[in-house]
VEXDREN-316637 format. One record per residue (C-alpha): residue in three letters; z, x, y negated. Coordinates in steps of 0.05 Angstrom, whole numbers, padded with zeros to 5 digits, always signed. Layout:
AlaZXY ...
END
This chain:
Unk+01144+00270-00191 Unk+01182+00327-00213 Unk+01247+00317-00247 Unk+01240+00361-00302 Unk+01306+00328-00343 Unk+01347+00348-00285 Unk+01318+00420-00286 Unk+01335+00426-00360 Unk+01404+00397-00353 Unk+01422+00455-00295 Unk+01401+00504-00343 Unk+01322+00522-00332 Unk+01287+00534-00388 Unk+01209+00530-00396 Unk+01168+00596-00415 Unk+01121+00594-00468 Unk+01055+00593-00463 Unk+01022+00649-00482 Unk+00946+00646-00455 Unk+00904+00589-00491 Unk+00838+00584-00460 Unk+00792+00552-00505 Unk+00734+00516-00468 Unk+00686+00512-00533 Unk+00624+00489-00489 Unk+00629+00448-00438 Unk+00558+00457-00398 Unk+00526+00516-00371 Unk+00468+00547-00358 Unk+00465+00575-00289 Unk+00481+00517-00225 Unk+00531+00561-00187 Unk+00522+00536-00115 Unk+00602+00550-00119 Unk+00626+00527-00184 Unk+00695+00493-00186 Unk+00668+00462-00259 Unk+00606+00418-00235 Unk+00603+00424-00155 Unk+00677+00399-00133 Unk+00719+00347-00137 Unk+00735+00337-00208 Unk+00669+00314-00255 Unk+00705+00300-00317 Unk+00656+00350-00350 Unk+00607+00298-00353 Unk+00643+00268-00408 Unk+00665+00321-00462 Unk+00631+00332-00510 Unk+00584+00401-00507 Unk+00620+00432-00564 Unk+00680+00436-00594 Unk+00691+00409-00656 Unk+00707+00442-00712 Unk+00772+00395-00727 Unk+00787+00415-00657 Unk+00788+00484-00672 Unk+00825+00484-00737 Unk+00878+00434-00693 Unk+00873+00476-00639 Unk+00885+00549-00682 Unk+00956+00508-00719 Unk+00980+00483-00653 Unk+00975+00558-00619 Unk+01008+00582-00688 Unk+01065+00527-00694 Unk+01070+00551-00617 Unk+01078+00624-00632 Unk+01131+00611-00688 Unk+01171+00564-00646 Unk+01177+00612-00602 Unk+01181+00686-00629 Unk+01114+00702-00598 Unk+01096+00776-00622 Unk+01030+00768-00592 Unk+00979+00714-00557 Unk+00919+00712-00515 Unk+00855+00669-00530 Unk+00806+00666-00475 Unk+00731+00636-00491 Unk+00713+00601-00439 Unk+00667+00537-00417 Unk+00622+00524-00383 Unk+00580+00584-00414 Unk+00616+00600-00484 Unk+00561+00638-00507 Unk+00520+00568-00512 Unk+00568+00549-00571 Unk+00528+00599-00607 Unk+00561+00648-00657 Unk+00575+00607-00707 Unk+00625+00568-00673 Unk+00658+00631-00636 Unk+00670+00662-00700 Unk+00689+00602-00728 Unk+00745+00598-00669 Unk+00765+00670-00673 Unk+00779+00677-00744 Unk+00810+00602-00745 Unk+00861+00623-00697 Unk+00876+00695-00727 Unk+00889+00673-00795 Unk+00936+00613-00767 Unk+00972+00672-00725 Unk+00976+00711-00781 Unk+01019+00663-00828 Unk+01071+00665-00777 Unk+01071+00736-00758 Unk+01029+00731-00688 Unk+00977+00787-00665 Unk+00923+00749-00636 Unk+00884+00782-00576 Unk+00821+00744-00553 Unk+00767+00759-00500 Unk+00699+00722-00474 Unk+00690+00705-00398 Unk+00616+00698-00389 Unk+00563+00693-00339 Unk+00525+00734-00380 Unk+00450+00712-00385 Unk+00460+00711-00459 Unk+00498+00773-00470 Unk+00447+00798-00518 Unk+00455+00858-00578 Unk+00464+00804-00629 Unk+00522+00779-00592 Unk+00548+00845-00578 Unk+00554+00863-00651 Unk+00592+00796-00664 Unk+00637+00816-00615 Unk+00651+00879-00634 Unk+00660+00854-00712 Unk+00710+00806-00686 Unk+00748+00855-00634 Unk+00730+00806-00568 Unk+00741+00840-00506 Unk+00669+00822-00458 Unk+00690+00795-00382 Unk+00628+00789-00343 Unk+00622+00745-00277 Unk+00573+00788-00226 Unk+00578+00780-00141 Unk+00558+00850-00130 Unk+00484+00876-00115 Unk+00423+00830-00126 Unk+00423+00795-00049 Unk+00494+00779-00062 Unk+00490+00759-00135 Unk+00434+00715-00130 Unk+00454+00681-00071 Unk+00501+00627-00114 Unk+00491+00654-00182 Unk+00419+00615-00199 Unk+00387+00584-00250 Unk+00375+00512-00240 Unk+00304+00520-00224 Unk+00326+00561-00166 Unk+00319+00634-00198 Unk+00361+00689-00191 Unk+00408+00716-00245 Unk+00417+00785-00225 Unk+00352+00807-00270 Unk+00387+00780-00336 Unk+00460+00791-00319 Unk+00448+00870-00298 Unk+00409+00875-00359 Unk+00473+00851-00406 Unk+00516+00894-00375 Unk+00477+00962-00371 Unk+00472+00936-00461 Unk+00556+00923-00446 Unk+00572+00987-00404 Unk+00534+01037-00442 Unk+00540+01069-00510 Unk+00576+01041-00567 Unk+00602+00977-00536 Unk+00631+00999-00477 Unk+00703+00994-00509 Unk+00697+00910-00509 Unk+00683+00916-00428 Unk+00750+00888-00406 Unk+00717+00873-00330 Unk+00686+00838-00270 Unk+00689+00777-00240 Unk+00661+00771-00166 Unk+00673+00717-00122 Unk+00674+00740-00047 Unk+00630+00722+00002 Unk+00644+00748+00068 Unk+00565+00753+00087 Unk+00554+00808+00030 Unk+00575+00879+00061 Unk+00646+00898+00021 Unk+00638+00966+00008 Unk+00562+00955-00016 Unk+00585+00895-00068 Unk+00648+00942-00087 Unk+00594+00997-00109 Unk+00543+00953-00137 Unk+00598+00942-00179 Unk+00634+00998-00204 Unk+00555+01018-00220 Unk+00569+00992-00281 Unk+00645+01029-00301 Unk+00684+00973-00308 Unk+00751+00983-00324 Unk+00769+00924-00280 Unk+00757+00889-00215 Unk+00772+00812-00205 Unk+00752+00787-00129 Unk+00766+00709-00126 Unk+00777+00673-00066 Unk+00731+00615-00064 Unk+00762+00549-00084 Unk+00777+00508-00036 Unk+00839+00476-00008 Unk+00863+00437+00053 Unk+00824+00375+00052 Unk+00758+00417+00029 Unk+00767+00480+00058 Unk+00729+00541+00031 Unk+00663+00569+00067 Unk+00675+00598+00142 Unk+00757+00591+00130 Unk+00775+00546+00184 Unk+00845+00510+00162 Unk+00864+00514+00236 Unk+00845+00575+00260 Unk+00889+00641+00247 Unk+00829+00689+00240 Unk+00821+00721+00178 Unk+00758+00736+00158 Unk+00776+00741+00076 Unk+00833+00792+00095 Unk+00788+00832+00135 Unk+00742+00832+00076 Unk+00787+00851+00028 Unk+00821+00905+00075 Unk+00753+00940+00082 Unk+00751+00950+00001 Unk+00816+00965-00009 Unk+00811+01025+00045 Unk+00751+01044+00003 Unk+00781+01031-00068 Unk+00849+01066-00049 Unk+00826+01123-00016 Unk+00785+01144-00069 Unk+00837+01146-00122 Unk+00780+01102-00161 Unk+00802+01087-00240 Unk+00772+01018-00242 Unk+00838+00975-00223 Unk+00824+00914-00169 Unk+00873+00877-00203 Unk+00889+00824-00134 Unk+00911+00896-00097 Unk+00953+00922-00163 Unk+00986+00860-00173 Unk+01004+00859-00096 Unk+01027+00936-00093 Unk+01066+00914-00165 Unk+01106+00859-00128 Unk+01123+00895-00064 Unk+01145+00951-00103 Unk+01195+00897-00136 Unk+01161+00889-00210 Unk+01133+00815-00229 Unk+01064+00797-00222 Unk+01017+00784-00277 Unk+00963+00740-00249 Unk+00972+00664-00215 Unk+00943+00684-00157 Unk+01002+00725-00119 Unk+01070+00722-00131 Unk+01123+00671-00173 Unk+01115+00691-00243 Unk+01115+00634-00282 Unk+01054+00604-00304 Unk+01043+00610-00374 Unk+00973+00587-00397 Unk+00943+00522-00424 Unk+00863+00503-00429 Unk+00841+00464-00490 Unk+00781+00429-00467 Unk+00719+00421-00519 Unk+00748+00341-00542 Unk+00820+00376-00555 Unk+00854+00352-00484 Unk+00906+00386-00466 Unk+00901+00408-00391 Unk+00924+00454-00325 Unk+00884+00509-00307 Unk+00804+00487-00294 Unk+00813+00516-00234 Unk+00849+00453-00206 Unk+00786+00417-00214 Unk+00763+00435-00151 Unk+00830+00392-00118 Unk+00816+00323-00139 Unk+00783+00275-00196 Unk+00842+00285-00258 Unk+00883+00344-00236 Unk+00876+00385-00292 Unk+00902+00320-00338 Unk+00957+00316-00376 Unk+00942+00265-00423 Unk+00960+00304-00486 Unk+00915+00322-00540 Unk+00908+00384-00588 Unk+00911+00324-00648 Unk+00977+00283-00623 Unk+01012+00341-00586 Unk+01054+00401-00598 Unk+01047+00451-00541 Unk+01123+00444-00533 Unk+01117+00387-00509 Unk+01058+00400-00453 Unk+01112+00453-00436 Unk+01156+00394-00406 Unk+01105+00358-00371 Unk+01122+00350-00296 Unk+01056+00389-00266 Unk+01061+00454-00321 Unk+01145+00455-00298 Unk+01117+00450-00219 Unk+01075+00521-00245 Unk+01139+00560-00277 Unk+01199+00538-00224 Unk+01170+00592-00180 Unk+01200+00587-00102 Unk+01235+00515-00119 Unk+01165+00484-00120 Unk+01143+00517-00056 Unk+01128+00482+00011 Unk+01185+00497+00059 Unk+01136+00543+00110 Unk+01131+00581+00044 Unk+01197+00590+00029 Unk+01211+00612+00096 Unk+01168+00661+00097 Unk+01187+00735+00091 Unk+01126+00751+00043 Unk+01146+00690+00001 Unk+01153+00732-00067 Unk+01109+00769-00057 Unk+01052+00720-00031 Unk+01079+00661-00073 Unk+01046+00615-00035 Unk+00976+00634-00063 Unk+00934+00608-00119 Unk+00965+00532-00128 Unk+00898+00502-00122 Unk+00886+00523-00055 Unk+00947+00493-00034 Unk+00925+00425-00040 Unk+00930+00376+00010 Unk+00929+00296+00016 Unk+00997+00280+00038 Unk+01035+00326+00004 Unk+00999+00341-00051 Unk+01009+00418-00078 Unk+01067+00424-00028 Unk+01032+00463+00030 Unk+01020+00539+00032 Unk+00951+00562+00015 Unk+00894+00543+00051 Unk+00882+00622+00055 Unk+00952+00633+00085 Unk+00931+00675+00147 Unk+00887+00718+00101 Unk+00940+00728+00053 Unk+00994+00753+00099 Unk+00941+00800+00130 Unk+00922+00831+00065 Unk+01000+00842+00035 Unk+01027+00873+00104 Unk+00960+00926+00106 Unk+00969+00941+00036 Unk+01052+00946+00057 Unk+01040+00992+00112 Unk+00997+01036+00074 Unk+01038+01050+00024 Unk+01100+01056+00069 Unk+01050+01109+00100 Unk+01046+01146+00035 Unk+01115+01136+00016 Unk+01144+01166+00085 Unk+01100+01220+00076 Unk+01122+01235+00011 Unk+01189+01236+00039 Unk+01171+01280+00084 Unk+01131+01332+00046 Unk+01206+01342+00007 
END
């Protein structure tokens, strides 16, 4: 257990949070062959409540509020999440969004907020809410239809591709194409890179997420063999950043900006590279308190931290042992990590995949090989470019 007294008392200081993400329905309606939420380790979704209560979301819009005046916060983020946040219906989102604005307000907080969604449901109707309420859209697509509906089903076994295509060409197009904030793909290595990267710009988004499947030591993700120093996910990866970066393209792949951001010596923004602090907190639909949902996929109860929207001040979630572990940067890194001459750049990886039995979060990532693959190509090609430069003089 981490000593977080001791930290405080040699002078570190937690960072406020400053990403809520508000799970306001806890059940979905795709069956993701992938999903972290409902096909890994951690069920605990079988027993919150669908929706969010409406006492949770008043609680929930004070506590981000008390949060923001404690600590000078000139602006949050709120990210709707679930499950599939569009099944709260609209009532409940705008309930949320204007909850939280007008508690942000009082203390002098700007309040922006965005929608991660799978997209079935991303209808006109919807669109118009959003655009009333200023939500910026994230949609989750894996690229062209073989690739998408390879995990992304309903649970009858039907693709999604049909639906979620349709949403976006309503998102992408015409007057709403200023809430399009992005994609979300999660890689698999059988769909051709360069053919997912188009199917996907097809649609102008102004950002690119790829995600790593989750997976960690003791469950390791698909065709990543924890003992073998191939690396397939690199040479994925390498093959559409070649593409992306020699093309000058304007949609930003945010896992390649972040890692040309840190090796040119500025702080990442993202949890998955680098040792920015961590500085986000989910609010589950019953008003828990909890770690990124992403550590679901580690073991039954990671995400807990016992605290509770109705009992707890975010302060104090701030000096719980597991969110400190998240914000102490190289200190709570395995000592291969530490060693390791990508170390701030890499930061070990995503913190979920670092999971292992014996030593818990202590390990490097279960994508290590990969990693180090991907930041020395990306290092060398813009050494290239820089020498060049020089050159050129």
């Amino acid at each position: 257990m981490l000593d977080v007294d001791g930290l405080l008392a040699s002078g570190w200081q937690p960072s406020a949070f400053q990403q809520f993400i508000l799970k306001i329905h806890s059940r979905c309606d795709l069956a993701c062959r992938y999903c972290y939420m409902y096909e890994m380790a951690d069920q605990s979704w079988r027993s919150q409540p669908r929706r969010m209560s409406e006492a949770v979301v008043d609680r929930t819009a004070a506590r981000i509020a008390e949060h923001a005046l404690a600590h000078d916060l000139a602006e949050v983020e709120v990210i709707l999440h679930g499950g599939e946040p569009l099944l709260a219906g609209p009532d409940l989102i705008s309930r949320a969004v204007r909850a939280v604005r007008a508690a942000a307000a009082d203390v002098g907080t700007r309040v922006r907020v965005s929608v991660q969604t799978n997209g079935v449901r991303l209808d006109e109707a919807f669109l118009r809410l959003f655009d009333e309420l200023e939500i910026r859209v994230g949609v989750s697509l894996d690229g062209d239809e073989e690739g998408q509906d390879r995990h992304r089903r309903f649970a009858g076994g039907k693709g999604s591709h049909a639906a979620v295509t349709a949403a976006l060409r309503r998102l992408a197009s015409g007057r709403f194409h200023h809430l399009f904030s992005g994609l979300l793909c999660t890689i698999d290595i059988r769909n051709d890179p360069v053919a997912t990267y188009e199917a996907l710009l097809a649609f102008d988004p102004p950002a690119v997420d790829f995600l790593l499947p989750h997976g960690n030591w003791a469950a390791p993700p698909p065709f990543r063999d924890p003992a073998s120093p191939a690396t397939p996910y690199a040479d994925w990866l390498i093959a559409v950043f070649d593409r992306w970066y020699g093309t000058a393209a304007t949609t930003e792949v945010r896992l390649f900006t972040e890692i040309m951001r840190l090796l040119t010596g500025r702080a990442s923004r993202t949890e998955a590279v680098g040792l920015s602090p961590v500085r986000m907190a989910v609010i589950e639909t019953d008003g828990g308190i909890e770690q990124s949902d992403i550590l679901k996929s580690s073991y039954q109860g990671a995400t807990a931290t016992r605290m509770h929207v109705l009992r707890d001040s975010f302060d104090a979630v701030l000096a719980h042992p597991a969110i400190a572990a998240r914000q102490i940067g190289e200190l709570a890194l395995a000592a291969t990590c530490r060693r390791c001459d990508l170390v701030r750049v890499c930061g070990g990886g995503l913190y979920a995949h670092r999971y292992n039995t014996v030593t818990g979060f202590q390990a490097p990532s279960v994508y290590c090989p990969d990693l180090y693959r991907l930041i020395t190509h990306i290092h060398a090609t813009l050494a290239r470019d820089v020498a060049l430069l020089k050159g050129s003089r």
